[in-house]
N, C-alpha and C positions, 0 to 999 in steps of 0.2 A: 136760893135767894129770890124772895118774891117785892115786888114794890106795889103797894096800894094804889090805886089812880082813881079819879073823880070822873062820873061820869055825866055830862049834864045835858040835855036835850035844848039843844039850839036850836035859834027862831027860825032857821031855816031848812028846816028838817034834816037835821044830822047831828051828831051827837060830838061835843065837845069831850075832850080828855085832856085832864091837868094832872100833877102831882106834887102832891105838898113835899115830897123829898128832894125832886129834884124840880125847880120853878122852871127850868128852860125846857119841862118838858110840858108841850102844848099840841093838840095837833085834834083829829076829826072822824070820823067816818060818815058812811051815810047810815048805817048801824051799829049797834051792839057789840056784832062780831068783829065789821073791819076796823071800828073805834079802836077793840083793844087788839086787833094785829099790828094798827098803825102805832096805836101804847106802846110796844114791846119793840117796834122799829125805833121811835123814837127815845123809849130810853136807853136802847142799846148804842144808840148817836149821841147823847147827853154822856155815856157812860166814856164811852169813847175819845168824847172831848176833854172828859177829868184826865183820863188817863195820860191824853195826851199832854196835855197842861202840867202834869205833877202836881194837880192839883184833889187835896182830899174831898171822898165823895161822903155824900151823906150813906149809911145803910136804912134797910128800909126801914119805917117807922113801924113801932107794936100793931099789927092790924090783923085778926086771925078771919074779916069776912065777915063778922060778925057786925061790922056797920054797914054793909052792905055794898063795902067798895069791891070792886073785885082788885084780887090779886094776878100784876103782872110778872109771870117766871122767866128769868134770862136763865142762859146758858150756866151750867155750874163752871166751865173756864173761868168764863165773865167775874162772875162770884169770886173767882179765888185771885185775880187778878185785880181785883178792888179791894180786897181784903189786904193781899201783898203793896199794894201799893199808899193804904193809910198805914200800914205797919212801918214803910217806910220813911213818911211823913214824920210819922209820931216818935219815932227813932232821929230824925234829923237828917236822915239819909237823902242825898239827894242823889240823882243820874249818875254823876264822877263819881263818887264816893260807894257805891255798889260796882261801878262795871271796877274799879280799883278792888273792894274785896271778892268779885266774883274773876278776876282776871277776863274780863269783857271787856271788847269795845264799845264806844256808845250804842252804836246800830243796834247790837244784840238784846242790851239793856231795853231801846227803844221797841222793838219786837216783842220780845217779850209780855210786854204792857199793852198791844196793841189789838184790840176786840177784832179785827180780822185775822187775828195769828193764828193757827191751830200750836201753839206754846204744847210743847210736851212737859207733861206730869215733873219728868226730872229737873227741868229749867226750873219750875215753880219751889220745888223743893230749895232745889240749890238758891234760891233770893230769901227763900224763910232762913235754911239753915244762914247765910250772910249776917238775917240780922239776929242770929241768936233763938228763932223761933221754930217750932214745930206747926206744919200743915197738916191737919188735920178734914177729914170727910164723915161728918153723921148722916143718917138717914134718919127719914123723919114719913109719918103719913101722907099721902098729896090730900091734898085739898079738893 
């Protein structure tokens, strides 16, 4: 999962980064490079706060690089932990209502969801199978 981000050269010599996916994502460098390290920090913090919130995140918008934005890649965890959790949104599912069909407590629930987790493969599993879903991994060329 890659996110597009805007790269725009500030009056103050250093380079702004926005994203039209996610608007709370803003932030700087004094170049190119640490612009989009600081990109890929801050939208792993945006990402983080969805998650924590149960709240649905945007995926990224159609962008193959071809406008010239560059693309920022999170983690495939991240990826699949965003995917699980609009899955749950869109199902109705909320926090109780999973750790009840996954026999979880809240804690475990909230772990799971949480971009500093190392979540193993089979937790992820077991919240799809929950809502009726298959997890799924393609591969694809990098960029």
């Amino acid at each position: 999962m890659q996110y597009p981000v805007t790269l725009t050269p500030d009056d103050n010599d250093t380079v702004l980064v926005t994203s039209d996916d996610l608007p709370e994502v803003t932030t700087f460098g004094a170049g190119r490079d640490e612009a989009l390290q600081h990109a890929a920090d801050a939208i792993l913090e945006a990402l983080g706060g969805r998650l924590a919130r149960w709240q649905a995140t945007p995926l990224p918008g159609l962008d193959d690089g071809a406008n010239d934005r560059p693309l920022v890649r999170i983690p495939l965890l991240v990826g699949a932990k965003v995917a699980l959790m609009n899955a749950c949104i869109a199902a109705n599912v909320n926090r109780a209502e999973l750790g009840r069909r996954l026999n979880w407590h809240r804690e475990q629930v909230d772990r799971v969801f949480r971009v500093s987790h190392g979540t193993q493969v089979d937790q992820l599993e077991a919240v799809a199978d929950a809502l009726g879903m298959d997890l799924s991994i393609s591969m694809t060329r990098a960029a």
